[in-house]
N, C-alpha and C positions, 0 to 999 in steps of 0.2 A: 520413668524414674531414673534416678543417676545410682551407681554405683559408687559405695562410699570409698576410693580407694584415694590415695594420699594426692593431690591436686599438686599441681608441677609449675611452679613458680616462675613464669616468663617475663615477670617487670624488668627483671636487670639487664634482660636483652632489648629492649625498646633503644631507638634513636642510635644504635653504633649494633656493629660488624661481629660476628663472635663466632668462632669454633667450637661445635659441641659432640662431640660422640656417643654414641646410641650404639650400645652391645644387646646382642639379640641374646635371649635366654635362648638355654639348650633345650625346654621342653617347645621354645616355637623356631624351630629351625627355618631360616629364608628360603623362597624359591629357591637360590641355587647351591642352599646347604652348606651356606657359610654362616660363621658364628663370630667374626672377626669383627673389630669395632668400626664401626662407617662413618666418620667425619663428614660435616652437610656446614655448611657454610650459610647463615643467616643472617640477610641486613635489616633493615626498618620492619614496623610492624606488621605491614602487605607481605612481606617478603616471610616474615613468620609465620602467618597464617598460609601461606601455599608451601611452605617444607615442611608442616606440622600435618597438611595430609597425608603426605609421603611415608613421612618419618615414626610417627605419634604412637605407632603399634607396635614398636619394639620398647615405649615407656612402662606396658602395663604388664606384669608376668602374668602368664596365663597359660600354666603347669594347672597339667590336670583337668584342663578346660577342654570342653566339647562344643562347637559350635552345633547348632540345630540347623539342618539343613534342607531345603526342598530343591526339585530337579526338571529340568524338564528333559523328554524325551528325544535323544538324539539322532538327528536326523540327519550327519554326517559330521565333519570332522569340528569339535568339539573343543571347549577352552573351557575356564573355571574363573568365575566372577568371588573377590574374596576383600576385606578390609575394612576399616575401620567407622563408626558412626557416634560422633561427638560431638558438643557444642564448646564454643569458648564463650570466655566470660572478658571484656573486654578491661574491664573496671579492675580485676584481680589479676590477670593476666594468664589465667590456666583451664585448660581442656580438660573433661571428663569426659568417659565414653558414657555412652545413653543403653540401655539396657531392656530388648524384650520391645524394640523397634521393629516393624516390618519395612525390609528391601525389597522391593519390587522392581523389574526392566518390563521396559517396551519397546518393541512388540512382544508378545508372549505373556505367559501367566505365570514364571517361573516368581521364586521368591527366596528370601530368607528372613530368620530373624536373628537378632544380634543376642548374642551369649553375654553371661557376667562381665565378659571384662570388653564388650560393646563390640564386639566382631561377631561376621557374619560369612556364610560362604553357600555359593549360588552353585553347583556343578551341573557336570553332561550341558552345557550352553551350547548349545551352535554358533557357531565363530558368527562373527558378521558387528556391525554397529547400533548400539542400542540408547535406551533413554535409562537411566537409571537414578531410581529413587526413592527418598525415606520419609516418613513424618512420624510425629509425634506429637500428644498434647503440651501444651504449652512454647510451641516452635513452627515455627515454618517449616512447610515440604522443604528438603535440601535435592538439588536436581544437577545434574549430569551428564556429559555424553561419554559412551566407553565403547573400545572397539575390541570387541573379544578376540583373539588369534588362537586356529588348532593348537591343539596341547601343548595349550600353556597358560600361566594364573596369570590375570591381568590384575591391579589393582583399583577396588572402588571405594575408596575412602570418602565421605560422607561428613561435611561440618552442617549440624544445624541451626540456625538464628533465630534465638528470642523470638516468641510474639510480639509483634508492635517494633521491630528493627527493621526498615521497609528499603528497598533497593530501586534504581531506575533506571529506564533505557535511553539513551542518546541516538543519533543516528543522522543521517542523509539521508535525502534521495536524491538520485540523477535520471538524466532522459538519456542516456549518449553514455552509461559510466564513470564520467567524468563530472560533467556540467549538471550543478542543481537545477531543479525546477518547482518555484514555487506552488503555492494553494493545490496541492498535491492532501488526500485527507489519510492520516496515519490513524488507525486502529489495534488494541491489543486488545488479546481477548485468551482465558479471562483475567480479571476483570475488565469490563470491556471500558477502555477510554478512549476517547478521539480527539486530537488535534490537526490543525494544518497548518503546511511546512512554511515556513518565512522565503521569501525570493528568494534564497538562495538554497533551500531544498533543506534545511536545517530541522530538526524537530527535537522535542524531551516528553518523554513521559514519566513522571515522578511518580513518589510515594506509591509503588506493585510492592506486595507482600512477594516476600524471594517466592520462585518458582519456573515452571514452563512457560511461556507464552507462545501464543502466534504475533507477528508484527505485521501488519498489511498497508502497503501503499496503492490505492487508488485515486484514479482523476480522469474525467469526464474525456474521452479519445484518446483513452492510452488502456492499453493490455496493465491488469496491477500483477505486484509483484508483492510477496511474501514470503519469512521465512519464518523459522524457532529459535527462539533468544532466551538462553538461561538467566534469570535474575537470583542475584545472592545477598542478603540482606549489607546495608551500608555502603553496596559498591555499583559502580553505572557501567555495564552492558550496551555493550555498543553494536546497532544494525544497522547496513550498508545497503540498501533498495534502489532498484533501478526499475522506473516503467518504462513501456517501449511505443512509440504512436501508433497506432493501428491505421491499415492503411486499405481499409472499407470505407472511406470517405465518399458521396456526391454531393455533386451542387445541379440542382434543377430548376429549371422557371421558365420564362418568358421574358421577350422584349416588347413593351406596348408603350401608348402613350398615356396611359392612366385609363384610357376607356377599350380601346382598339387594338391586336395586334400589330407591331411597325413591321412591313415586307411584305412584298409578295413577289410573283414570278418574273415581275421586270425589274424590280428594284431589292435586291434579299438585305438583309442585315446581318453583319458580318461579326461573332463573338467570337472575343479570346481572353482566355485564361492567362495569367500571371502569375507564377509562381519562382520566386527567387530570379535566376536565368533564366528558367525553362518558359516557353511560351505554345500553348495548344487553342487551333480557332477552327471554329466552324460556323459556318451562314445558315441562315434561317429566313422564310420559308423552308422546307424541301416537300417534293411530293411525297406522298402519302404511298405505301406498298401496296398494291392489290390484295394481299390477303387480310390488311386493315382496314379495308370497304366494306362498309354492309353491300349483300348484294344488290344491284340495283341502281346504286347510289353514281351518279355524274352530274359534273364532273368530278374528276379524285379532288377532293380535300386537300389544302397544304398544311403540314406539321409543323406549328411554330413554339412547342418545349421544344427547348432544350437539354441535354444533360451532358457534365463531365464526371468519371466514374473513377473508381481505383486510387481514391486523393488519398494521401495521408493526413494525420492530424494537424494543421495551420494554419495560416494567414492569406487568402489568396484575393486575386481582383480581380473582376470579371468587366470588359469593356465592351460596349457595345456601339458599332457605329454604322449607321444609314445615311443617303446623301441626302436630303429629307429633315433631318434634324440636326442638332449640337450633340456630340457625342457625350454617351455617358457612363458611368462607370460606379461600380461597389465592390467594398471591401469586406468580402468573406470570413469569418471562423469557421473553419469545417471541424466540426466535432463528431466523427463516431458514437455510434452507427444513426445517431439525428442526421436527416438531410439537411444538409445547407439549402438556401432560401435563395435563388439564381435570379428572383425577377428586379429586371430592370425599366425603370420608367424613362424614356425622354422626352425633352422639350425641343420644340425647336427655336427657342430663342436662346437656350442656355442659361436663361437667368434666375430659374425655379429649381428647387431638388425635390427630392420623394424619400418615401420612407415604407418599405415592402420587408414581413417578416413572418415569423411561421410561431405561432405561440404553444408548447410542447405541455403535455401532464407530470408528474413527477418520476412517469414511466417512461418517459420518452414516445409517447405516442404524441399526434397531434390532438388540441384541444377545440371540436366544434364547440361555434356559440361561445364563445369568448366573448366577452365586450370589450372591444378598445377603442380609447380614446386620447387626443392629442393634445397639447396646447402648448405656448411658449412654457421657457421654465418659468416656475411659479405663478403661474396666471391662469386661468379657468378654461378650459377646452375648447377648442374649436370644431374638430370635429369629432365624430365617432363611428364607427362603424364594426361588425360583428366578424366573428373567423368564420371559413367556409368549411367544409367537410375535410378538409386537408389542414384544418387548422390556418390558412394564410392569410392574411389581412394585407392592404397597400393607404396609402394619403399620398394623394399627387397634387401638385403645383403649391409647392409650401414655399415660403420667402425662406432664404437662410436665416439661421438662429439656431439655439438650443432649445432642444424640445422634452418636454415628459411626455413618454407613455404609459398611460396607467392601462392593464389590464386586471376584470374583471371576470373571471372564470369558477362556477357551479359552485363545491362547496369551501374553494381556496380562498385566502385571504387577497385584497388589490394588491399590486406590485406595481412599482413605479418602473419606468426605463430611463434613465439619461441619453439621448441621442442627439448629435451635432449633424445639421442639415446643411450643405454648401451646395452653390449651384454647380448645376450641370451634373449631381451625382446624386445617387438613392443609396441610403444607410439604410444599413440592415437592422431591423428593430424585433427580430429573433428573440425568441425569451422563455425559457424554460422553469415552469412554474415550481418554488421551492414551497415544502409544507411547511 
C-alpha cells in the first residue's frame, strides 16, 4: 500500500540540469547531526532516479515516527542498515514511499519493515557486505549490494518497479580477459534462460523481471565462470565472464594401417605433436615393462598406444611417420576431460585418407554399439561399421571428398557429421552426442 502523502512533482526536471535543496526536518536529524540545507545537483532522468535514492528521505517529515525494527545478534563490531523504500511513477514523474514492506539482507535473517513514511531500520549488523532486499505486491523484488561498516549507519535506499517493467543483462565473455570467445553457453537463473555468445563472446539476456540473478558461462574444455548481477526494471546490467582452458587434456591412439599396427623393433614409427611452436615426439613400438606381463608370457609384447597427457583446450596435429609408408597426419580438438581420438591410419601410397573417431554420450562417456556409417555428401553409404567398448570407430582407404557420418546411437536421435577426407591424412570424426 502507498502512503497518501503529497507526491513531489519531478517533470520540470527532465531533460536539463537543476539545483535543488532538501532541509532535513529537525525531528529526523542526519547521520552527522546536521540540519543545514544540502544542495544535490541533478541532470537527465537516470541521473534523477540515482540522487532520489540518496536524497528522497529528507522529502517526507517523519516527526513522531517510529520505524519498526528487527536485529540480529552481534557477533562483533557492528553498523546499522537504515533508508528509504519507494517506487516511482515514470509517467507523473514522482516517488512515494511504500508502506509495511519487509527489508531483508543476505546472508543472515535479520529484517525490517518500513514505517508510515516508508523507512526502515536494520540494527546490531555485523559489518561486512551484504545482499539487500524488498518486495511487494504489485512490484518487483528491488535488490542491492551494501557494505556495512563498524559503528556506523550505512544507507539502503530501495526504488521498486512496477510489475511488468522488465530489465536486462548485456555482457561478454573472454578466454584470456581480453579476447571474446564465441559459442560459449550463458545461463541466468532464476528465471533460467540460455543463449550462446556470438564470435566474438558478446551475449543479451532480455525481458528478467528486476531482481538477483546468477549469470553463468560455460563451454565444452574450459573451467566456467559466474557471477551475481542486480537487475533493475527499465535498465541493462552489464556482466564481464571469463572462462579459462582447462588443461586435463589427452590424446590417445594408435598408428596402424587400417588392419595392423605400423612398427616394430627394427623399424618403430615415430609421432609428434604440434602444437603452435611447441613440438613433443615419441616412437612406437616400445617394449612392454615386466610388471605388464602376465606371468609366463614370452616373448614381452610391444606397446604400440600411444598417449600425450596435460594438453590444454585446442587445436593440435599429431604426425606420424614410418619409412614403410607415406606420412600422415590429423588434426586434433582436444576438449576436456573427453579424450581426444590419436589414431592414425597410413597408406603407403599416400593417395587414400581415413576417418578414425570416438563417438561420446551426452555425459561424456564413450558410446558402445554406435552405428556408424559413411558416404560421399549427399549420397547413400558406403560403409558402416559399429563403436567398440571405448566408443571408437575408423574407415580406412576412402578416396578424398567430403563425407557424412551419420551415427546411430540407443535411444538418441541420428546425427550427421561433415568431414573432409584429403589424402595422406585421417580426419577426426569425433562426435559427441547432443539430446
Amino acid at each position: 500500500m502507498h502512503l497518501p502523502v503529497p507526491a513531489v512533482d519531478l517533470t520540470s526536471l527532465r531533460g536539463q540540469d537543476a539545483t535543488v535543496s532538501f532541509e532535513d526536518k529537525p525531528a529526523c536529524p542526519s547521520p552527522r547531526g546536521s540540519t543545514a540545507a544540502r544542495p544535490a545537483t541533478l541532470g537527465t532522468r537516470p541521473a534523477i532516479l540515482l540522487g532520489l535514492l540518496a536524497l528522497f528521505g529528507s522529502l517526507v517529515s517523519c516527526a513522531n515516527v517510529n520505524d519498526r525494527i528487527m536485529s540480529v545478534d552481534p557477533g562483533g563490531s557492528t553498523g546499522t542498515l537504515t533508508g528509504l523504500v519507494a517506487s516511482f511513477d515514470e509517467t507523473t514523474g514522482t516517488l512515494r514511499p511504500l508502506v509495511g514492506l519487509r527489508v531483508e539482507i543476505e546472508p543472515g535473517t535479520a529484517r525490517g519493515i518500513t514505517n508510515a513514511a516508508g523507512r526502515y531500520t536494520i540494527s546490531n549488523v555485523v559489518a561486512g557486505a551484504y545482499i539487500l532486499s524488498a518486495a511487494g505486491d504489485g512490484f518487483y523484488s528491488a535488490v542491492r549490494e551494501v557494505q556495512v561498516l563498524p559503528n556506523s549507519s550505512t544507507n539502503g535506499d530501495l526504488i521498486l518497479a512496477p510489475s511488468g517493467e522488465t530489465g536486462a543483462i548485456a555482457g561478454h565473455v573472454t578466454v584470456d580477459g581480453i579476447n571474446g570467445i564465441g559459442g560459449v553457453t550463458v545461463s541466468s537463473l532464476p528465471p533460467s534462460q540460455v543463449i550462446t555468445t556470438t564470435p566474438d563472446g558478446v551475449f543479451a539476456l532480455p525481458a528478467l523481471p528486476p531482481g538477483l540473478y546468477t549469470v553463468r558461462a560455460e563451454r565444452d574444455g574450459y573451467l566456467p565462470d559466474q557471477e551475481r548481477v542486480i537487475v533493475q526494471g527499465g535498465q541493462v546490467a552489464i556482466s564481464r565472464l571469463n572462462v579459462t582452458p582447462r588443461t586435463d587434456g589427452t590424446i590417445s591412439g594408435s598408428v596402424s594401417d587400417g588392419v595392423n599396427p605400423v612398427g616394430d623393433s627394427l623399424a618403430t614409427v615415430r609421432i609428434s605433436l604440434l602444437y603452435g611452436a611447441q613440438r613433443e615426439t615419441i616412437t612406437r613400438p616400445q617394449a612392454t615393462r615386466p610388471e605388464q606381463v602376465r606371468a609366463g608370457q614370452f616373448p614381452l609384447p610391444f606397446l604400440h598406444e600411444y598417449e600425450f597427457s596435460r594438453l590444454q583446450t585446442g587445436r593440435y596435429v599429431v604426425m606420424a611417420v614410418h619409412p614403410e609408408f607415406a606420412p600422415g597426419s590429423k588434426e586434433i580438438d582436444v576438449i576436456p576431460p573427453r579424450p581426444a581420438n590419436g589414431d592414425v591410419i597410413l597408406s603407403r601410397d599416400g593417395q587414400t585418407g581415413a576417418v578414425t573417431g570416438t563417438i561420446f554420450d551426452p555425459s561424456d562417456f564413450p558410446e558402445a554399439g554406435a552405428v556408424v556409417s559413411i558416404g560421399l555428401s549427399g549420397m547413400p553409404s558406403i560403409k558402416t561399421t559399429v563403436t567398440g567398448l571405448d566408443g571408437r570407430y575408423f574407415f580406412a582407404e576412402l578416396t578424398p571428398g567430403l563425407f557424412d557420418v551419420s551415427v546411430v546411437a540407443s535411444v538418441f536421435t541420428t546425427q550427421v557429421l561433415d568431414v573432409l577426407v584429403t589424402a595422406g591424412h585421417t580426419a577426426d570424426g569425433s562426435l559427441k552426442i547432443e539430446i
